[in-house]
C-alpha positions, -999 to 999 in steps of 0.1 A, spaced: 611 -124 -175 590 -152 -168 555 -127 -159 568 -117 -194 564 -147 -215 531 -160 -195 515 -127 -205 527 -131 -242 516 -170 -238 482 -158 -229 477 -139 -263 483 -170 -285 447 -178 -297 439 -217 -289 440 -238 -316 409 -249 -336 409 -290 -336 379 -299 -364 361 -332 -370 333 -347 -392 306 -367 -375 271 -387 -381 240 -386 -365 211 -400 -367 181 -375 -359 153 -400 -354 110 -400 -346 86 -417 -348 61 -417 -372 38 -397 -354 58 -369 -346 63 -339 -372 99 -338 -373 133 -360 -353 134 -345 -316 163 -369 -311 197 -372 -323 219 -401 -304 256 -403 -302 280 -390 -329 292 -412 -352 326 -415 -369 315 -428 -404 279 -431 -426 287 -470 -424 278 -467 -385 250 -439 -393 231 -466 -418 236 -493 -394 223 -472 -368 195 -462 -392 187 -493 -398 185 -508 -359 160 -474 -354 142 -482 -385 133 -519 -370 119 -503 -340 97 -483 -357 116 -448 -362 123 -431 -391 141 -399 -400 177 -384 -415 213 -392 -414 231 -360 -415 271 -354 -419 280 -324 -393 313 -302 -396 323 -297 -361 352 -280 -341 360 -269 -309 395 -254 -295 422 -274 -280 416 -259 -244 379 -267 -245 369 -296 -225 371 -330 -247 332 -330 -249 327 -298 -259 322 -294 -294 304 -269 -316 290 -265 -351 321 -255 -377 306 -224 -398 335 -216 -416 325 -243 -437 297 -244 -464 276 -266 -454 283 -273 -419 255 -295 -418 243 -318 -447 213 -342 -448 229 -370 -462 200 -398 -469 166 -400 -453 156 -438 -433 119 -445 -425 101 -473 -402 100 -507 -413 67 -523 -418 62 -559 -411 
């Protein structure tokens, strides 16, 4: 009974846990496109503060707002791009280097 209900256990698909975070993909002027994205973010009022600081010294670049998921027995920090929603990805507001 109990190999039983492990083995019908084993067929229920993990579930899908989603989330929506910022980054900021950042270069510096210089360079032809961001090679660098920093830590997620939780909200665009952290992103644009976050632009801002990068802005100051010297970078510029995009805030984007990414769709993301990843199922429930991944590891915590484990998360991957959500395509079954349109847009996963949307570039939210560009930020450039401040001049002073």
């Amino acid at each position: 009974m109990l190999a039983e209900i492990e083995h019908r256990n084993s067929q229920i698909p993990a579930m899908k846990i989603t989330r929506t975070r910022y980054y900021t993909l950042h270069a510096k002027p210089e360079q032809p496109y961001p090679l660098h994205s920093g830590a997620p973010l939780t909200n665009i009022l952290a992103a644009r503060l976050e632009a801002r600081k990068l802005a100051q010294k010297g970078y510029g670049g995009w805030i984007i707002r990414v769709q993301e998921m990843r199922q429930e027995d991944w590891p915590d920090d484990h998360w991957m791009l959500d395509h079954s929603v349109e847009p996963a990805i949307v570039w939210l507001e560009p930020f450039s280097a401040e001049h002073g």
